[in-house]
C-alpha positions in Angstrom: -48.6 -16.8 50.0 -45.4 -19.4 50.0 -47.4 -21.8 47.4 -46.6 -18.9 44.9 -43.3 -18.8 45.8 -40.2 -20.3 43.9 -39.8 -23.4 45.9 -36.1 -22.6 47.5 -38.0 -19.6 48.9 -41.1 -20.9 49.6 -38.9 -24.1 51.3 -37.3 -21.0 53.3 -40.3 -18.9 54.6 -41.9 -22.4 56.0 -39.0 -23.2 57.7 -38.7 -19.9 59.3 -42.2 -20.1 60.2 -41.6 -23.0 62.1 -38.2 -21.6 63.6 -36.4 -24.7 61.9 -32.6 -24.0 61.4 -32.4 -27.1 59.5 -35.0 -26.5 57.1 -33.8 -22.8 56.9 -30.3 -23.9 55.6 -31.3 -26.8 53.2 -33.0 -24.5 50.2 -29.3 -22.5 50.7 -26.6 -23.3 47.5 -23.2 -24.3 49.9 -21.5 -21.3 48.8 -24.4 -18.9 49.1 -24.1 -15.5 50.5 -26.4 -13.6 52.6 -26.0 -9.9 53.3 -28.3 -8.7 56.4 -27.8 -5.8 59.0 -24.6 -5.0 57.4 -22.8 -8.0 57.6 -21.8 -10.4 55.3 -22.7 -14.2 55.7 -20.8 -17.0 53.0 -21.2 -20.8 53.6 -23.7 -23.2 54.9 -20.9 -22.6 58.2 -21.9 -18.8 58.6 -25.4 -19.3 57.5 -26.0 -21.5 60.1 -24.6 -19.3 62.7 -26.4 -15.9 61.2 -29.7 -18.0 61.5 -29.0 -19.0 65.3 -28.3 -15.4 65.7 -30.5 -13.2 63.8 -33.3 -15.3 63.2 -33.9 -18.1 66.1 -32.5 -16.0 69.2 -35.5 -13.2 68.6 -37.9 -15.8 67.1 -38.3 -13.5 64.1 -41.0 -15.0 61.7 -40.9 -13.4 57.7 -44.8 -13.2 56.6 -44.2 -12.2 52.7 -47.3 -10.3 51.6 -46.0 -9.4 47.9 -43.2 -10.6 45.2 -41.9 -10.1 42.0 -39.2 -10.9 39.5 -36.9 -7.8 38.9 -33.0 -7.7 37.7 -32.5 -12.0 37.7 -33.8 -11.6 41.3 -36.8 -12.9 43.4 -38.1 -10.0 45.2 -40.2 -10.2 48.6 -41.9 -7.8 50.4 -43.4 -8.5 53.9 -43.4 -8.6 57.9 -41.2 -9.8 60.4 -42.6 -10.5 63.7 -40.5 -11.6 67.0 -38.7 -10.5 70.3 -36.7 -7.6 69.0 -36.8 -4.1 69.6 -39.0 -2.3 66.9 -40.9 -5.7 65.9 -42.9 -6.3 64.0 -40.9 -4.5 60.8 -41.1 -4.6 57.3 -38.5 -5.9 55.0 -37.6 -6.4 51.6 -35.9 -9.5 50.5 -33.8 -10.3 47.7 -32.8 -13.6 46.3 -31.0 -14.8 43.7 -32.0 -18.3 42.8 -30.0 -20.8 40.9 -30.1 -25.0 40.0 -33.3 -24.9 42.3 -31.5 -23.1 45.3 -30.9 -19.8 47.0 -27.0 -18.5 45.8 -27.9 -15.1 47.5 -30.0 -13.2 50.0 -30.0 -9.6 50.6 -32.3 -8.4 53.3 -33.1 -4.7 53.7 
């Protein structure tokens, strides 16, 4: 389902597939923001470390199954598989895309 993604995103879900921090940070705007869990992530800095934390310590792979434009946002629906209590769980992402890259992410 990535190929019908907007590329930043679709550049995003392949990385995460992979568990690639590196690829998981480059579609990110330097400044962007990413709101998960209740916390508050700004900066490629942070980003990093919430990716090291969140994503990579409980190998948690995002499958999207369904998305949609709504509100100047990308939103994605799908599954998130890993080592982590509950998994696999269903999430809803929402990004905001600008200039070709991911400015914000709010997972829920």
């Amino acid at each position: 389902m990535t190929s019908a993604l907007p590329q930043p995103i679709a550049d995003y879900v392949a990385a995460n597939a992979r568990l690639d921090p590196e690829g998981m940070l480059a579609p990110f705007a330097p400044d962007a923001v990413v709101r998960d869990d209740g916390g508050e992530h700004r900066g490629h800095a942070a980003l990093r470390r919430w990716i090291e934390d969140a994503t990579l310590a409980a190998r948690a792979v995002f499958t999207p199954d369904a998305h949609r434009e709504e509100n100047g946002q990308v939103i994605v629906d799908g599954v998130t598989y890993g080592d982590f209590k509950g998994s696999p769980l269903r999430f809803t992402m929402r990004f905001t895309l600008v200039d070709d890259a991911i400015r914000a992410l709010e997972i829920g």
